[in-house]
PDB file of N, CA, C and O in Angstrom, chain B, residues numbered from 101:
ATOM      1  N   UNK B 101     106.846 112.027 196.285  1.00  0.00           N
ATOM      2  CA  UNK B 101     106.825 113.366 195.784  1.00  0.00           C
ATOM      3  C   UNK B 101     105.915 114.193 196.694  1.00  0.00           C
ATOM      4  O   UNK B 101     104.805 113.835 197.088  1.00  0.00           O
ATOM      5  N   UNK B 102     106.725 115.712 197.064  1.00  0.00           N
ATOM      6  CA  UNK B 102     105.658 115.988 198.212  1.00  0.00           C
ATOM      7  C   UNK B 102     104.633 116.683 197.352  1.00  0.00           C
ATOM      8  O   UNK B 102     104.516 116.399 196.160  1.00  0.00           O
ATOM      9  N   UNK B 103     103.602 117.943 198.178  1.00  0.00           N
ATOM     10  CA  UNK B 103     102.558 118.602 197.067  1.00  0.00           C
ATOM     11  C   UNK B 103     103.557 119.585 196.186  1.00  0.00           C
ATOM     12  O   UNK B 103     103.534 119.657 194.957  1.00  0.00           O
ATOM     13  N   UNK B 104     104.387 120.286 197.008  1.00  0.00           N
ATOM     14  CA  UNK B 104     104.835 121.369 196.695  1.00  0.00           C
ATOM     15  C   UNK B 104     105.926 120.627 195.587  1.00  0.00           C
ATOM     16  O   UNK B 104     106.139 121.321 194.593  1.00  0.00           O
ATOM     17  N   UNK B 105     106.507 119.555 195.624  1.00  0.00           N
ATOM     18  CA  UNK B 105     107.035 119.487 194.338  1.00  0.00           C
ATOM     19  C   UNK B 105     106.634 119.240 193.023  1.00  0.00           C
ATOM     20  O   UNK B 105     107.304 119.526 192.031  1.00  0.00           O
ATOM     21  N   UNK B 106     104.787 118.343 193.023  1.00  0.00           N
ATOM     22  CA  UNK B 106     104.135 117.955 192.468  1.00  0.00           C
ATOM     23  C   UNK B 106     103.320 119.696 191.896  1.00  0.00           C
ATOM     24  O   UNK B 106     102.687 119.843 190.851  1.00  0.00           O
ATOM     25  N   UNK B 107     103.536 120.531 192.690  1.00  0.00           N
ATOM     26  CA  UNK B 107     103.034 121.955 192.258  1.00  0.00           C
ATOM     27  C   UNK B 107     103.710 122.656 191.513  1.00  0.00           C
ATOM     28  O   UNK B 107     103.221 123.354 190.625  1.00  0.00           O
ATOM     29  N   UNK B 108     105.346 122.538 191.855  1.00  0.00           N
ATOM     30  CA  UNK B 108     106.138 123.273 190.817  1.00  0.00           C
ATOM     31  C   UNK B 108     106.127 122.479 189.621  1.00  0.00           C
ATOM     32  O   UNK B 108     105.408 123.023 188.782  1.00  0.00           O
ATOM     33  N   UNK B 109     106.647 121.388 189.199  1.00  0.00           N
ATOM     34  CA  UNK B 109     106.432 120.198 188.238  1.00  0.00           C
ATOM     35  C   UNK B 109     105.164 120.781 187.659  1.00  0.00           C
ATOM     36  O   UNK B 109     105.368 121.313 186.568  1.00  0.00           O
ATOM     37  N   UNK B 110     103.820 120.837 188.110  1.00  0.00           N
ATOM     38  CA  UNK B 110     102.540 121.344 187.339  1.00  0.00           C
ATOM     39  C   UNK B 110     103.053 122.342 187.047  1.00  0.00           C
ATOM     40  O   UNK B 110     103.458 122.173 185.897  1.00  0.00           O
ATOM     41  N   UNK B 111     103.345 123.480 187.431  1.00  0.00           N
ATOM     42  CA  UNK B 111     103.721 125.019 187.120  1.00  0.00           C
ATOM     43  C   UNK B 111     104.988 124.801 185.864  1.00  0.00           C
ATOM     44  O   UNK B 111     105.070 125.514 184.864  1.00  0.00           O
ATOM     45  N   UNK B 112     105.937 123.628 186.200  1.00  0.00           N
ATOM     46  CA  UNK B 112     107.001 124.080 184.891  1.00  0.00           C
ATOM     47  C   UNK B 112     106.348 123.088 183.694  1.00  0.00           C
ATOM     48  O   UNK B 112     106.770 123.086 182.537  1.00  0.00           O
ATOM     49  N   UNK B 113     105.687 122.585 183.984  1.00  0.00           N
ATOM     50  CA  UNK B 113     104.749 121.873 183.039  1.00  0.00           C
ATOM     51  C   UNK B 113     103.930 123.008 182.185  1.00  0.00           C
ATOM     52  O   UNK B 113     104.177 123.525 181.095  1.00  0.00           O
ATOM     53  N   UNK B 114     103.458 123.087 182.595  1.00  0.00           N
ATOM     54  CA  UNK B 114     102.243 124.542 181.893  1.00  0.00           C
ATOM     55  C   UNK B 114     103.214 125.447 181.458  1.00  0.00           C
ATOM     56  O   UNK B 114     103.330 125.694 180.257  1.00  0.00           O
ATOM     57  N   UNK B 115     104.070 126.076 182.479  1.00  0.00           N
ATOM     58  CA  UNK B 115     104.768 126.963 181.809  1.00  0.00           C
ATOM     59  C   UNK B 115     105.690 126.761 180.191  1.00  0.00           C
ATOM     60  O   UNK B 115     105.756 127.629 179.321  1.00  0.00           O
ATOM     61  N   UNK B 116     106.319 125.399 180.133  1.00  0.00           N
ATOM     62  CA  UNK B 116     107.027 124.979 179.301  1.00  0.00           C
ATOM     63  C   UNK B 116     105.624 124.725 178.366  1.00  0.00           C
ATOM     64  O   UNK B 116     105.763 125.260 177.266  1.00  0.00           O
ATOM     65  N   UNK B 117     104.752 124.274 178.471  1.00  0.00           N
ATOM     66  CA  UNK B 117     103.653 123.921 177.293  1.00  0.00           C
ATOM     67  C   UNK B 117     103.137 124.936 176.816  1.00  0.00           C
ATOM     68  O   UNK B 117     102.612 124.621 175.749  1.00  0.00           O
ATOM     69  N   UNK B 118     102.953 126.395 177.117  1.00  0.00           N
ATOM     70  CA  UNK B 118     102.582 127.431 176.725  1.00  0.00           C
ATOM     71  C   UNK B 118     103.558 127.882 176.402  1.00  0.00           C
ATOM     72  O   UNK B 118     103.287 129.015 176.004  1.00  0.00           O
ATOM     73  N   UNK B 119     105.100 127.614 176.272  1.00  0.00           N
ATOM     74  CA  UNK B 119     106.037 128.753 175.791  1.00  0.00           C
ATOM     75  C   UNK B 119     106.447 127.701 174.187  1.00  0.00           C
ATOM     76  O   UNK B 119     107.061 128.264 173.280  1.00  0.00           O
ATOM     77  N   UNK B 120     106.113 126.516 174.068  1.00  0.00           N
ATOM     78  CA  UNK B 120     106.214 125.825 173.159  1.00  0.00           C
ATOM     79  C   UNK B 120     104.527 126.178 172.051  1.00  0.00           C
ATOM     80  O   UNK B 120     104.561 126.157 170.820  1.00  0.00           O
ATOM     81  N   UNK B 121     103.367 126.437 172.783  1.00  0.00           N
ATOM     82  CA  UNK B 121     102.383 127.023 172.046  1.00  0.00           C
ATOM     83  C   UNK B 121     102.714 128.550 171.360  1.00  0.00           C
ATOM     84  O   UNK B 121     102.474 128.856 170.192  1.00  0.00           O
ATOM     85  N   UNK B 122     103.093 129.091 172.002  1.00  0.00           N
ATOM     86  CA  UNK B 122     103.706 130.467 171.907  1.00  0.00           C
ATOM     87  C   UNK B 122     104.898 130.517 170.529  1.00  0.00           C
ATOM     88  O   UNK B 122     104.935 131.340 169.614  1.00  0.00           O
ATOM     89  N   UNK B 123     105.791 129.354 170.769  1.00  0.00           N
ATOM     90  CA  UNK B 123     106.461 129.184 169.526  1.00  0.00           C
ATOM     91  C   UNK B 123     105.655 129.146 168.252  1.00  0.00           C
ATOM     92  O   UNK B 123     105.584 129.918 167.296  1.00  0.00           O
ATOM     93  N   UNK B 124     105.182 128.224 168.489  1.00  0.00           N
ATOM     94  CA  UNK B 124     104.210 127.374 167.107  1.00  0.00           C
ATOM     95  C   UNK B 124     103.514 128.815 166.470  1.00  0.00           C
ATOM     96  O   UNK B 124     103.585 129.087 165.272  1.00  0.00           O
ATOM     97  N   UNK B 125     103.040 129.417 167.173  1.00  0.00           N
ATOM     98  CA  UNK B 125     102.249 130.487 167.093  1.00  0.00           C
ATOM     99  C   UNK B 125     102.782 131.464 166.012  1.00  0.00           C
ATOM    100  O   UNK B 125     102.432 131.883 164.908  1.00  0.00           O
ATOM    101  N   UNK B 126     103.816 131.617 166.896  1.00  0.00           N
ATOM    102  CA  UNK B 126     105.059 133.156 165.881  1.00  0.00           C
ATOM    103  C   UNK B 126     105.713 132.183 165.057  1.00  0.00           C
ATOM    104  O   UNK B 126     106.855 132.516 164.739  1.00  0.00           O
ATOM    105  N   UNK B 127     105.245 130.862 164.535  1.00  0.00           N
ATOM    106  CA  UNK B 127     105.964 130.154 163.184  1.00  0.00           C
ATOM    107  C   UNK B 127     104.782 130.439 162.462  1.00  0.00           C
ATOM    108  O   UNK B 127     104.746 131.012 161.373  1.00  0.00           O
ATOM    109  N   UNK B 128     104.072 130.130 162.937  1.00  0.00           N
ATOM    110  CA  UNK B 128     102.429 129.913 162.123  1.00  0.00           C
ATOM    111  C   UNK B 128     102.372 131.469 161.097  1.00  0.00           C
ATOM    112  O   UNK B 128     102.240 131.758 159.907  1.00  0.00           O
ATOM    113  N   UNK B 129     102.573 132.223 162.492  1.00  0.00           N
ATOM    114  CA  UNK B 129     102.305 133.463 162.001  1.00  0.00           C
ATOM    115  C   UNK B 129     103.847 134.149 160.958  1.00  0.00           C
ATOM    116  O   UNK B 129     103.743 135.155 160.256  1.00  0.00           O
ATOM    117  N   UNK B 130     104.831 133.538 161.062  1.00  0.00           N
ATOM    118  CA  UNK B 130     105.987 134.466 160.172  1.00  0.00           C
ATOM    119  C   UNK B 130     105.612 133.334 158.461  1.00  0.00           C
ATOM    120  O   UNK B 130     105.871 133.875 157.386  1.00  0.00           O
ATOM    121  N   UNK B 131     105.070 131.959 158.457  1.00  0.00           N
ATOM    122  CA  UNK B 131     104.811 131.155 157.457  1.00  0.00           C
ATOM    123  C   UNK B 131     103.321 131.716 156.801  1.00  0.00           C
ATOM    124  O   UNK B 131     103.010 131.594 155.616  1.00  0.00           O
ATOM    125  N   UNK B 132     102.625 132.249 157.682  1.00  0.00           N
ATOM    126  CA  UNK B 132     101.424 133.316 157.049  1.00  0.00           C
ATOM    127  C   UNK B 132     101.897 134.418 156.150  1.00  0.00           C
ATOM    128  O   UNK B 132     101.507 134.671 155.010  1.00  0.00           O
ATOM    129  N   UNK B 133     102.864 135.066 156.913  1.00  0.00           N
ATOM    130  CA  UNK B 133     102.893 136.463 156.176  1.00  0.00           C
ATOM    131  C   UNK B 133     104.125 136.303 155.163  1.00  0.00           C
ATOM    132  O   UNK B 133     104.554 137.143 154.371  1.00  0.00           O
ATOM    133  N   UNK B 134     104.574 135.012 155.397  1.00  0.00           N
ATOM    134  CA  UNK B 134     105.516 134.719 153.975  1.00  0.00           C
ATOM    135  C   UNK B 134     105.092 134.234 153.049  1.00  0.00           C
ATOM    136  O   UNK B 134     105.460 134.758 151.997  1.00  0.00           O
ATOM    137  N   UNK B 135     104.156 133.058 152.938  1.00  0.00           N
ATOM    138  CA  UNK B 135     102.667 133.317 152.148  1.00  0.00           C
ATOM    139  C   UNK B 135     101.820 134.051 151.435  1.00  0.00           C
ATOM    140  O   UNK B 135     101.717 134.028 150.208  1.00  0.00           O
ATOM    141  N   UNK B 136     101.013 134.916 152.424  1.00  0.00           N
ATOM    142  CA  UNK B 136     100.448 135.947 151.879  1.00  0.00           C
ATOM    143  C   UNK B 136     101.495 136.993 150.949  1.00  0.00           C
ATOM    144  O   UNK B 136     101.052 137.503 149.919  1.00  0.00           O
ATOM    145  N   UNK B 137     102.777 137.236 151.361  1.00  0.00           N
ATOM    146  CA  UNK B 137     103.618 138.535 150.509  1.00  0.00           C
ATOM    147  C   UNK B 137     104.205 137.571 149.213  1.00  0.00           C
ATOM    148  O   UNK B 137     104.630 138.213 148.253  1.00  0.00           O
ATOM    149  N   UNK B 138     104.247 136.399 149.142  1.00  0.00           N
ATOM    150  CA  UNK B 138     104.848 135.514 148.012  1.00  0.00           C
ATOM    151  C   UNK B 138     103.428 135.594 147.140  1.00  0.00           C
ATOM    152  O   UNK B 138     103.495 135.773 145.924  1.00  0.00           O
ATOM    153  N   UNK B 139     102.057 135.445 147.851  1.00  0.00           N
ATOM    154  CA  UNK B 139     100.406 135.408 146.900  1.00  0.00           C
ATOM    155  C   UNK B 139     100.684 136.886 146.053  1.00  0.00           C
ATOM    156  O   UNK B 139     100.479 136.893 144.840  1.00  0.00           O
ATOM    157  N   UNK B 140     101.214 138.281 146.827  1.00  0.00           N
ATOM    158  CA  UNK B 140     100.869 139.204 146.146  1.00  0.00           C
ATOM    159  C   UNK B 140     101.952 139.150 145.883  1.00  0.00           C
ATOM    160  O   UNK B 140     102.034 140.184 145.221  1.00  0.00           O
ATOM    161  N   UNK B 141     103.116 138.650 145.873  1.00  0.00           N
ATOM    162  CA  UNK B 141     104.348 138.995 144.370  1.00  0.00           C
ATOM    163  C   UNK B 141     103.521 138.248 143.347  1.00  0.00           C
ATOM    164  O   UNK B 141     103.446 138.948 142.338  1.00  0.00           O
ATOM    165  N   UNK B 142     103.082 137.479 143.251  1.00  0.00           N
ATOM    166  CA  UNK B 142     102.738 136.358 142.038  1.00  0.00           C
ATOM    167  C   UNK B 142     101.804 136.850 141.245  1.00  0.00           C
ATOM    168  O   UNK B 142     101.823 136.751 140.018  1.00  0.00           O
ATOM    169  N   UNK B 143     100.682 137.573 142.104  1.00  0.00           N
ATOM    170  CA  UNK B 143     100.238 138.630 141.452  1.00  0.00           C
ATOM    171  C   UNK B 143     100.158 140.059 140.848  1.00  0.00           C
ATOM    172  O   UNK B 143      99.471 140.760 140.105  1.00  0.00           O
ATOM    173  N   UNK B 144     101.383 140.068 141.690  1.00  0.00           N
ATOM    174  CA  UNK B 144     101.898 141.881 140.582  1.00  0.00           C
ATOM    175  C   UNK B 144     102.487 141.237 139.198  1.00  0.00           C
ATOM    176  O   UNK B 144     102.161 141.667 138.091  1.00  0.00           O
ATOM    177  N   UNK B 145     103.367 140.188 139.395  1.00  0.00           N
ATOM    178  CA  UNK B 145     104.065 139.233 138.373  1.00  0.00           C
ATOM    179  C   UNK B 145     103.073 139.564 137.552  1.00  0.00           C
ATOM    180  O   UNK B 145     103.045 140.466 136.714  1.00  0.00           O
ATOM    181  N   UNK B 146     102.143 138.671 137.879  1.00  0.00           N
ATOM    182  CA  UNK B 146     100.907 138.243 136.922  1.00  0.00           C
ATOM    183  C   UNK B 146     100.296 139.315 136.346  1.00  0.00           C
ATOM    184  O   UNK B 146      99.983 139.042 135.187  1.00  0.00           O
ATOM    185  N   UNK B 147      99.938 140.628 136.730  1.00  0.00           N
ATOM    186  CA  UNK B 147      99.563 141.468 136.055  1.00  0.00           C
ATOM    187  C   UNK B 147     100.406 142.722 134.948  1.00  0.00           C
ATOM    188  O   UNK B 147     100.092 143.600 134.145  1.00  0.00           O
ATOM    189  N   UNK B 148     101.661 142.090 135.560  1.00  0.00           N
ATOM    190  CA  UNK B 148     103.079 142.635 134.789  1.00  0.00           C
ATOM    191  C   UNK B 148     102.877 141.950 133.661  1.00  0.00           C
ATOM    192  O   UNK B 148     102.344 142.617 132.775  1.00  0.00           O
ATOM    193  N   UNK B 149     103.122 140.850 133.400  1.00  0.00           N
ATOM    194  CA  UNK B 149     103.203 139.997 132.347  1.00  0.00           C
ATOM    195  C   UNK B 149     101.803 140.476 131.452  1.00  0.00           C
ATOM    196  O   UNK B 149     101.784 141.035 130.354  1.00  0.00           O
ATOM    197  N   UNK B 150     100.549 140.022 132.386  1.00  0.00           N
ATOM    198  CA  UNK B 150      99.343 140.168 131.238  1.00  0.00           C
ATOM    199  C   UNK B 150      99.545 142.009 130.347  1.00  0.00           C
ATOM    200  O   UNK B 150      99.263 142.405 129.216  1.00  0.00           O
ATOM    201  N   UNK B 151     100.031 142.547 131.317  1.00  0.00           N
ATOM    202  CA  UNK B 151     100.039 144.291 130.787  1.00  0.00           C
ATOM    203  C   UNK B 151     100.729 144.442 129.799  1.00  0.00           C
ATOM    204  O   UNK B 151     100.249 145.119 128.890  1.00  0.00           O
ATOM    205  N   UNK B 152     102.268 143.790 129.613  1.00  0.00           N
ATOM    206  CA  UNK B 152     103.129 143.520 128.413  1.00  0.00           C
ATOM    207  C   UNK B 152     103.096 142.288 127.550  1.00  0.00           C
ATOM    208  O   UNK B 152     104.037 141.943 126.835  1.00  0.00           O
ATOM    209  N   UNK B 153     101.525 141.408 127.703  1.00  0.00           N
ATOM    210  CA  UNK B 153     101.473 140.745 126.537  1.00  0.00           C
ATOM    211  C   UNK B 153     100.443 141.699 125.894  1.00  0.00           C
ATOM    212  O   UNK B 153     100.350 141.993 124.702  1.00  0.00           O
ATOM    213  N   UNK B 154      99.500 142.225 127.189  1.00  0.00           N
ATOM    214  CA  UNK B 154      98.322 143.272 125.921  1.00  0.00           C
ATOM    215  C   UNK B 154      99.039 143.805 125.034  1.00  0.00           C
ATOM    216  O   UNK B 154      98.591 143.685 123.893  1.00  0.00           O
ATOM    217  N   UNK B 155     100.292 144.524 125.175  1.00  0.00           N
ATOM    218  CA  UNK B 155     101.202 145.398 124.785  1.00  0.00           C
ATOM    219  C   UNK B 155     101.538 145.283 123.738  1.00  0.00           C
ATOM    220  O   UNK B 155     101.492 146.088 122.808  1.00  0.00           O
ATOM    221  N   UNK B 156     102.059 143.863 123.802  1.00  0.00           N
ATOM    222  CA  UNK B 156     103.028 143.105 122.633  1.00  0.00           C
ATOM    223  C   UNK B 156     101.868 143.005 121.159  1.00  0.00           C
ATOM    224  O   UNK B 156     102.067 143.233 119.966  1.00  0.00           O
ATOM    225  N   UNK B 157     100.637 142.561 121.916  1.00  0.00           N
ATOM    226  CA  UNK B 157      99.799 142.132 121.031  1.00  0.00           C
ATOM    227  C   UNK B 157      99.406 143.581 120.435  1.00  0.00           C
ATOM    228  O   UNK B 157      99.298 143.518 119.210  1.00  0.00           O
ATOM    229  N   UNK B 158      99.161 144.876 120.960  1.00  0.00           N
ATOM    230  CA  UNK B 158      98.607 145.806 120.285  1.00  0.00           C
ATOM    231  C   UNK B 158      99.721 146.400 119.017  1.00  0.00           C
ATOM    232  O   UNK B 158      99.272 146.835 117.957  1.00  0.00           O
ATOM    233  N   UNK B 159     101.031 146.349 119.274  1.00  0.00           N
ATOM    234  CA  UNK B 159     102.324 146.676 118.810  1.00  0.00           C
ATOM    235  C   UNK B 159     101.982 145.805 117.370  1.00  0.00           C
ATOM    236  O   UNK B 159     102.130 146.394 116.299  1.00  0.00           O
ATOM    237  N   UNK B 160     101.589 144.598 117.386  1.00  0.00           N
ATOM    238  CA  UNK B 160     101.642 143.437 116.413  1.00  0.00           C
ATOM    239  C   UNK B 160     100.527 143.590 115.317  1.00  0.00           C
ATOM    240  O   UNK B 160     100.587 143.294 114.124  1.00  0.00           O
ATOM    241  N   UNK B 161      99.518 144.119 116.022  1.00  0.00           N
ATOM    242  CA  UNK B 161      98.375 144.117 115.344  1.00  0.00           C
ATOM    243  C   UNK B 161      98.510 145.717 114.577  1.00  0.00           C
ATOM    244  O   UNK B 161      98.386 145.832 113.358  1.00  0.00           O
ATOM    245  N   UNK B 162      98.728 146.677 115.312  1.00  0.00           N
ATOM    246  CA  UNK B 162      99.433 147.604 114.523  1.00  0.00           C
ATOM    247  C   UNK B 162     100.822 147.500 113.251  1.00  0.00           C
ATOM    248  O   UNK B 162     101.004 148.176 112.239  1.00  0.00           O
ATOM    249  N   UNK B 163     101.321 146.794 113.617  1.00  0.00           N
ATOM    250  CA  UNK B 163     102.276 146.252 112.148  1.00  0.00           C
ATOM    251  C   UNK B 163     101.718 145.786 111.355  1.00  0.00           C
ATOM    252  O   UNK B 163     101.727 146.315 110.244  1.00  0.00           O
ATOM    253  N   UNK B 164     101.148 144.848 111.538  1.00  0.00           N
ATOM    254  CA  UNK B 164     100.220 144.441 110.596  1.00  0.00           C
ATOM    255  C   UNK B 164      99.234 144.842 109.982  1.00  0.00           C
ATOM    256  O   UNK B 164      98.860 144.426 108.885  1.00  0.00           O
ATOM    257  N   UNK B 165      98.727 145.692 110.643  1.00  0.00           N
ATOM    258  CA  UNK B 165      97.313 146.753 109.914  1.00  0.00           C
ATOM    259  C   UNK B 165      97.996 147.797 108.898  1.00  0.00           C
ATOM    260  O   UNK B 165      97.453 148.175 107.860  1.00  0.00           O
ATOM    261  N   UNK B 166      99.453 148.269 109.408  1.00  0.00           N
ATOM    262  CA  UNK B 166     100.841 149.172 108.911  1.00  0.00           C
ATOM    263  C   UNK B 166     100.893 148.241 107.451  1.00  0.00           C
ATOM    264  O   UNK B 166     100.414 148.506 106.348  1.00  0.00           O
ATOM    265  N   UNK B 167     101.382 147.496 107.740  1.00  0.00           N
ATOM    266  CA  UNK B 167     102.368 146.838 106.390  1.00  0.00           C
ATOM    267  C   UNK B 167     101.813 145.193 106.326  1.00  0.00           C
ATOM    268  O   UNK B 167     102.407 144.291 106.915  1.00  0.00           O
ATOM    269  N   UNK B 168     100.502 144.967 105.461  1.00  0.00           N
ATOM    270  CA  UNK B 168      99.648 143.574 105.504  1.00  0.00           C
ATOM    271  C   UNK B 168     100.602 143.273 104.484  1.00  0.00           C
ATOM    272  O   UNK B 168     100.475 142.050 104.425  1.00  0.00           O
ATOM    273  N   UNK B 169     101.603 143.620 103.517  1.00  0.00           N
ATOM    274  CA  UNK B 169     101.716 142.647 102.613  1.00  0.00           C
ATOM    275  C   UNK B 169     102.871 141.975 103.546  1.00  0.00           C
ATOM    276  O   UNK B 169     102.720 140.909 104.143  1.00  0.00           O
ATOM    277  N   UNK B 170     104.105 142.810 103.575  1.00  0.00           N
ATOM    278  CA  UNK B 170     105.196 142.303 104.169  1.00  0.00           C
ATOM    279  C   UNK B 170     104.669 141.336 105.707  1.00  0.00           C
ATOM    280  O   UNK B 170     105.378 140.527 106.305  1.00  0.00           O
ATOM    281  N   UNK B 171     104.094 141.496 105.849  1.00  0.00           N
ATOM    282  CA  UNK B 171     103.941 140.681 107.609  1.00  0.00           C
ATOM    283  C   UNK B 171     103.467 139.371 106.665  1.00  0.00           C
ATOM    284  O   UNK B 171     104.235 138.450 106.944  1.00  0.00           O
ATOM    285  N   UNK B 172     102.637 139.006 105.803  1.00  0.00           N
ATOM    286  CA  UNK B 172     101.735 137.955 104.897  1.00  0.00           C
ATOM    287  C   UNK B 172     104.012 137.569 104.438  1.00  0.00           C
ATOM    288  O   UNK B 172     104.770 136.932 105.170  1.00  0.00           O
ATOM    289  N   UNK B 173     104.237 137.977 103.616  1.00  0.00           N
ATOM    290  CA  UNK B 173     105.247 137.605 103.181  1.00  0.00           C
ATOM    291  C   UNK B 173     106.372 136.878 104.360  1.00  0.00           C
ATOM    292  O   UNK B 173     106.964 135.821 104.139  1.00  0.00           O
ATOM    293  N   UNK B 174     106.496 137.593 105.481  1.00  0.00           N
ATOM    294  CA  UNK B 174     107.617 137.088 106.841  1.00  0.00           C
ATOM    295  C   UNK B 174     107.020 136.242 107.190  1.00  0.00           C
ATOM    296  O   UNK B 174     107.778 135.293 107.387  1.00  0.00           O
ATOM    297  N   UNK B 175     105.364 135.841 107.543  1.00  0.00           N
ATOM    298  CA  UNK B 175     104.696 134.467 107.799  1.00  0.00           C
ATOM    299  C   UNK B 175     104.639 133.433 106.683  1.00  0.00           C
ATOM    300  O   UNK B 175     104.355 132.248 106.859  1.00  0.00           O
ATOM    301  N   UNK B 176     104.869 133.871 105.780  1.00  0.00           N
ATOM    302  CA  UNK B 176     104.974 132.650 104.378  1.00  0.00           C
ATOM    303  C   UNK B 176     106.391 131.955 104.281  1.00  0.00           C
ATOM    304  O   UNK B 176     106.671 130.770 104.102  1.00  0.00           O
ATOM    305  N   UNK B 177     107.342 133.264 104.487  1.00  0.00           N
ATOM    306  CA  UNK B 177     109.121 132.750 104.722  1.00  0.00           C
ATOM    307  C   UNK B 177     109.579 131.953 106.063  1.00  0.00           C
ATOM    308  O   UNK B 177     110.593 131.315 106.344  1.00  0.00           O
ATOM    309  N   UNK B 178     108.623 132.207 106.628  1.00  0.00           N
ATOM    310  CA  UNK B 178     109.063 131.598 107.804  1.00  0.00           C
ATOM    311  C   UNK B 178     107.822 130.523 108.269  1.00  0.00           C
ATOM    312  O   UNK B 178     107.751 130.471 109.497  1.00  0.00           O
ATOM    313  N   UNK B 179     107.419 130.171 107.989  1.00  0.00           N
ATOM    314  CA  UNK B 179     106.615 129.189 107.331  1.00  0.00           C
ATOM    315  C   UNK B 179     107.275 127.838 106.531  1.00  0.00           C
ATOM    316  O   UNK B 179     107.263 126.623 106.731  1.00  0.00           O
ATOM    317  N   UNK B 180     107.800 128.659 105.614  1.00  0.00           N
ATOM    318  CA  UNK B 180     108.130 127.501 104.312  1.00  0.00           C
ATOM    319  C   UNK B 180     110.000 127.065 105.092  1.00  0.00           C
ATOM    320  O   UNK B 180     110.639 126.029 104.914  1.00  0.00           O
ATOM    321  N   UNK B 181     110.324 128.066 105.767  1.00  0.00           N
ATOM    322  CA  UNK B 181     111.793 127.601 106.240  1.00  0.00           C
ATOM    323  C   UNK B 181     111.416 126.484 107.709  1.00  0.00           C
ATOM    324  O   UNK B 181     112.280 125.771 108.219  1.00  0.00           O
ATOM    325  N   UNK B 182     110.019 126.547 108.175  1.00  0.00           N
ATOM    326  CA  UNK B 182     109.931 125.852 109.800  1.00  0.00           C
ATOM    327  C   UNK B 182     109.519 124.409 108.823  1.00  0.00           C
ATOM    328  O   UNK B 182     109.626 123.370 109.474  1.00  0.00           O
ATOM    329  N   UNK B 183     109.098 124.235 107.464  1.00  0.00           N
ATOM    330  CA  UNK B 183     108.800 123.370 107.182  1.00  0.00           C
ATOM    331  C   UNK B 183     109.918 122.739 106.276  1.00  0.00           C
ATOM    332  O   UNK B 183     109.809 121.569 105.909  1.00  0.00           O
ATOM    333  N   UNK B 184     110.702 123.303 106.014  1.00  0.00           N
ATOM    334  CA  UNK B 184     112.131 122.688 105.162  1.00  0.00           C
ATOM    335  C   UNK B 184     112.986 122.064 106.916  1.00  0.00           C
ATOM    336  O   UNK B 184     113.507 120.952 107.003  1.00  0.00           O
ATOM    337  N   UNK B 185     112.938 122.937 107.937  1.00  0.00           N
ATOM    338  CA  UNK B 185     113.399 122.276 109.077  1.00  0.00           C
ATOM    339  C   UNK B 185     112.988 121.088 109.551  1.00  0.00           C
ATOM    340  O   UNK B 185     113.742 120.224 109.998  1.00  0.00           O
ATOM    341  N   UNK B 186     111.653 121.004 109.459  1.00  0.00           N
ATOM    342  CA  UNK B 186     111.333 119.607 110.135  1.00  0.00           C
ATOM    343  C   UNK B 186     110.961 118.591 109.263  1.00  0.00           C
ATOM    344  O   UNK B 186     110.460 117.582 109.758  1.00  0.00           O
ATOM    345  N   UNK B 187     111.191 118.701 107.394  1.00  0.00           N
ATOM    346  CA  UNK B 187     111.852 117.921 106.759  1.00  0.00           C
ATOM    347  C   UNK B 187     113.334 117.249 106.675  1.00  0.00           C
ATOM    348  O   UNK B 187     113.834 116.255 106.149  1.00  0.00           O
ATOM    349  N   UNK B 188     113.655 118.077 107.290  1.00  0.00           N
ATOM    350  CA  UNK B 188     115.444 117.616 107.391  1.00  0.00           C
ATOM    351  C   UNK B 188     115.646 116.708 108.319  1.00  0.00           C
ATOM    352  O   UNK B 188     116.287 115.660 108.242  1.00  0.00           O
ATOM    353  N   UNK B 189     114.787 117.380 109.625  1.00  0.00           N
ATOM    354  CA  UNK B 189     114.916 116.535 110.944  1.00  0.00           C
ATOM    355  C   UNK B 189     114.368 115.240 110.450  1.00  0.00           C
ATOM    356  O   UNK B 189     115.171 114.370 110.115  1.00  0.00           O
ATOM    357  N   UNK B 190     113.050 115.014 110.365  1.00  0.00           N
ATOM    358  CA  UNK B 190     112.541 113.804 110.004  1.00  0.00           C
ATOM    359  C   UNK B 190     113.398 112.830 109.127  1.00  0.00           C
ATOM    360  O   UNK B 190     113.896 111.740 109.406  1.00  0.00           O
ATOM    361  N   UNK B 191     113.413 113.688 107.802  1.00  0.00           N
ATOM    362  CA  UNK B 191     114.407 112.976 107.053  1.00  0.00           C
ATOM    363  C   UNK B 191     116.381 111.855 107.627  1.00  0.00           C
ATOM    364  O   UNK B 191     116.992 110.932 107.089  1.00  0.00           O
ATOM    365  N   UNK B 192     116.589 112.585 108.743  1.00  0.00           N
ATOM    366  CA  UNK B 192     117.714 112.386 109.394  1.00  0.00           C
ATOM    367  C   UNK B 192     117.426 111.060 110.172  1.00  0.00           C
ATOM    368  O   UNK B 192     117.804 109.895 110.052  1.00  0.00           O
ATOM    369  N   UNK B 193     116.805 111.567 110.808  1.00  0.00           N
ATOM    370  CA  UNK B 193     116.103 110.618 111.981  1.00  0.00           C
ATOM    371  C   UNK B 193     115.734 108.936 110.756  1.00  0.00           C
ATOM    372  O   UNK B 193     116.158 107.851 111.154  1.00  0.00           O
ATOM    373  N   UNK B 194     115.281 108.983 109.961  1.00  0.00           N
ATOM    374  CA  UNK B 194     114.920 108.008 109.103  1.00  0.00           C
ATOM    375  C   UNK B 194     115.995 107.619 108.230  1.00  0.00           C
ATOM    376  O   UNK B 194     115.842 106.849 107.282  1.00  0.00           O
ATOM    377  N   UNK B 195     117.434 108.329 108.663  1.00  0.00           N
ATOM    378  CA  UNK B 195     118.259 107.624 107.725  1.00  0.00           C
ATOM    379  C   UNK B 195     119.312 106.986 108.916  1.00  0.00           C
ATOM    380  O   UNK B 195     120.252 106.264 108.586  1.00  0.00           O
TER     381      UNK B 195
END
């Protein structure tokens, strides 16, 4: 091998090893910023959700402050029907 071929060989050496660093690089970097924009969907999510459970809950607690007997009465009916349900089930299951 003379120098000059042993020089280009170094040169397409380096060259090819820096255009393969160069890859890695703009992966690194498009798997960053797909990352980071998936962190802040999860967190708008997340503050969507907490904003319409405050919501739900203020709506609830207002019905109930509205009309204490009837809400006491829909938790007693539905109550005594979740417990006739999982008498039946049980009961089934044991026959």
């Amino acid at each position: 091998m003379t120098t000059a071929n042993a020089s280009s060989f170094g040169e397409q050496l380096r060259s090819n090893f820096t255009g393969a660093v160069d890859k890695a690089k703009e992966i690194s970097e498009g798997i960053r910023d797909h990352v980071d924009s998936s962190y802040r969907a999860i967190g708008r999510g997340i503050k969507e959700v907490k904003a319409g459970t405050e919501d739900a809950v203020r709506k609830t607690r207002h019905a109930i402050k509205e009309r204490p007997l009837t809400t006491a009465a829909t938790v007693g009916i539905a109550g005594f029907a979740l417990g006739l349900l999982a008498g039946w089930v049980i009961a089934k299951r044991r026959s």
